[in-house]
C-alpha positions in Angstrom: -39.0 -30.5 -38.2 -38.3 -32.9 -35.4 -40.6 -33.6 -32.3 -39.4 -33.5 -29.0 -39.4 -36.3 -27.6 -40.0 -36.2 -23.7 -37.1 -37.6 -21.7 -37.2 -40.8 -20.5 -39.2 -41.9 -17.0 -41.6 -39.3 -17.9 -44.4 -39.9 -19.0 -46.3 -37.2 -21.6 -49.7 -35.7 -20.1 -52.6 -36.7 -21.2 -54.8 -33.7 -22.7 -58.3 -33.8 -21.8 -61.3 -33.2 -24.0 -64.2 -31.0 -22.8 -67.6 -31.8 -24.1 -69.2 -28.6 -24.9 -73.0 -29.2 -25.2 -75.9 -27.5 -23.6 -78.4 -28.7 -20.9 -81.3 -27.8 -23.1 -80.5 -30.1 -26.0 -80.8 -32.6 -22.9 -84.2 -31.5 -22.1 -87.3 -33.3 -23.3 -89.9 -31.4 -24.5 -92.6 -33.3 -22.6 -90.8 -31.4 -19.3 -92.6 -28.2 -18.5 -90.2 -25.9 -17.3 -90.5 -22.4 -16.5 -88.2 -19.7 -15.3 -89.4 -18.7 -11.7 -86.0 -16.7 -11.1 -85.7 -13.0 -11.2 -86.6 -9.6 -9.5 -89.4 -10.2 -6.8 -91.0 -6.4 -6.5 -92.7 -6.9 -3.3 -89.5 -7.4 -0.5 -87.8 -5.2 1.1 -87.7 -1.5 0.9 -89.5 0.7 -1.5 -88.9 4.0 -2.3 -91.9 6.7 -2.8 -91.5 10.1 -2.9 -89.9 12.4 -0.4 -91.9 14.3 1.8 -92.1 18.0 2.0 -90.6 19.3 5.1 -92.8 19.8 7.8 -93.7 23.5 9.3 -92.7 24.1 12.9 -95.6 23.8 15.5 -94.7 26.7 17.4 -93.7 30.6 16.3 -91.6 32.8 18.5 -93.3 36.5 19.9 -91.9 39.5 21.4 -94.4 40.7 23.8 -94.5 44.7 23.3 -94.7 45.6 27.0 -91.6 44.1 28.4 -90.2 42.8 25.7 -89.9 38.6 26.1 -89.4 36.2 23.7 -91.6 33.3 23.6 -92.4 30.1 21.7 -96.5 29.8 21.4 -98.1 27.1 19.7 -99.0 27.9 15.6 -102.7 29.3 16.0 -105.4 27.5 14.1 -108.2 29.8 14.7 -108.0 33.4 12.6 -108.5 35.6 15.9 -106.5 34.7 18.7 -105.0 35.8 22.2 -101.2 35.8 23.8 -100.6 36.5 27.4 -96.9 37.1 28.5 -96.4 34.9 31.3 -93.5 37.7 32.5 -95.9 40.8 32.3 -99.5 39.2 32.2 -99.9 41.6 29.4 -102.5 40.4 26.8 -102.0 41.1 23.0 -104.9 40.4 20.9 -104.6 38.9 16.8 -107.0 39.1 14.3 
């Protein structure tokens, strides 16, 4: 078979050679190196577990006189009174 031959006034490119070799081999082994790169645990946002959703503070009564809706604040106590603010009319919980 016959080569080309590149035309003449041009010239034919020069192919490069690539070393491959790796940095290690390069290393001495009096050099202490140690690998300090990699997942730090203690920035930014961690995640824990979700929290339950919270009761409401207040529950809603119907006083039985006259018949109002209100919003009282969640007794703590076992025995405890509502007064209607509409009627005055006092309704007693135990």
């Amino acid at each position: 078979m016959a080569t080309k031959k590149t035309p003449p006034g041009k010239r034919k490119k020069k192919k490069r050679k690539i070393r491959l070799s790796l940095k290690s081999s390069k290393m001495k082994k009096t050099d202490s190196y140690t690998d300090q790169v990699g997942w730090s645990t203690d920035v930014g946002r961690t995640l824990g577990e979700k929290s339950a959703p919270k009761a409401p503070d207040t529950i809603k009564h119907q006083c039985k006189m006259c018949g109002t809706i209100m919003k009282v604040p969640k007794p703590k106590k076992a025995r405890y009174t509502i007064t209607c603010p509409h009627c005055e009319h006092q309704e007693f919980f135990e």
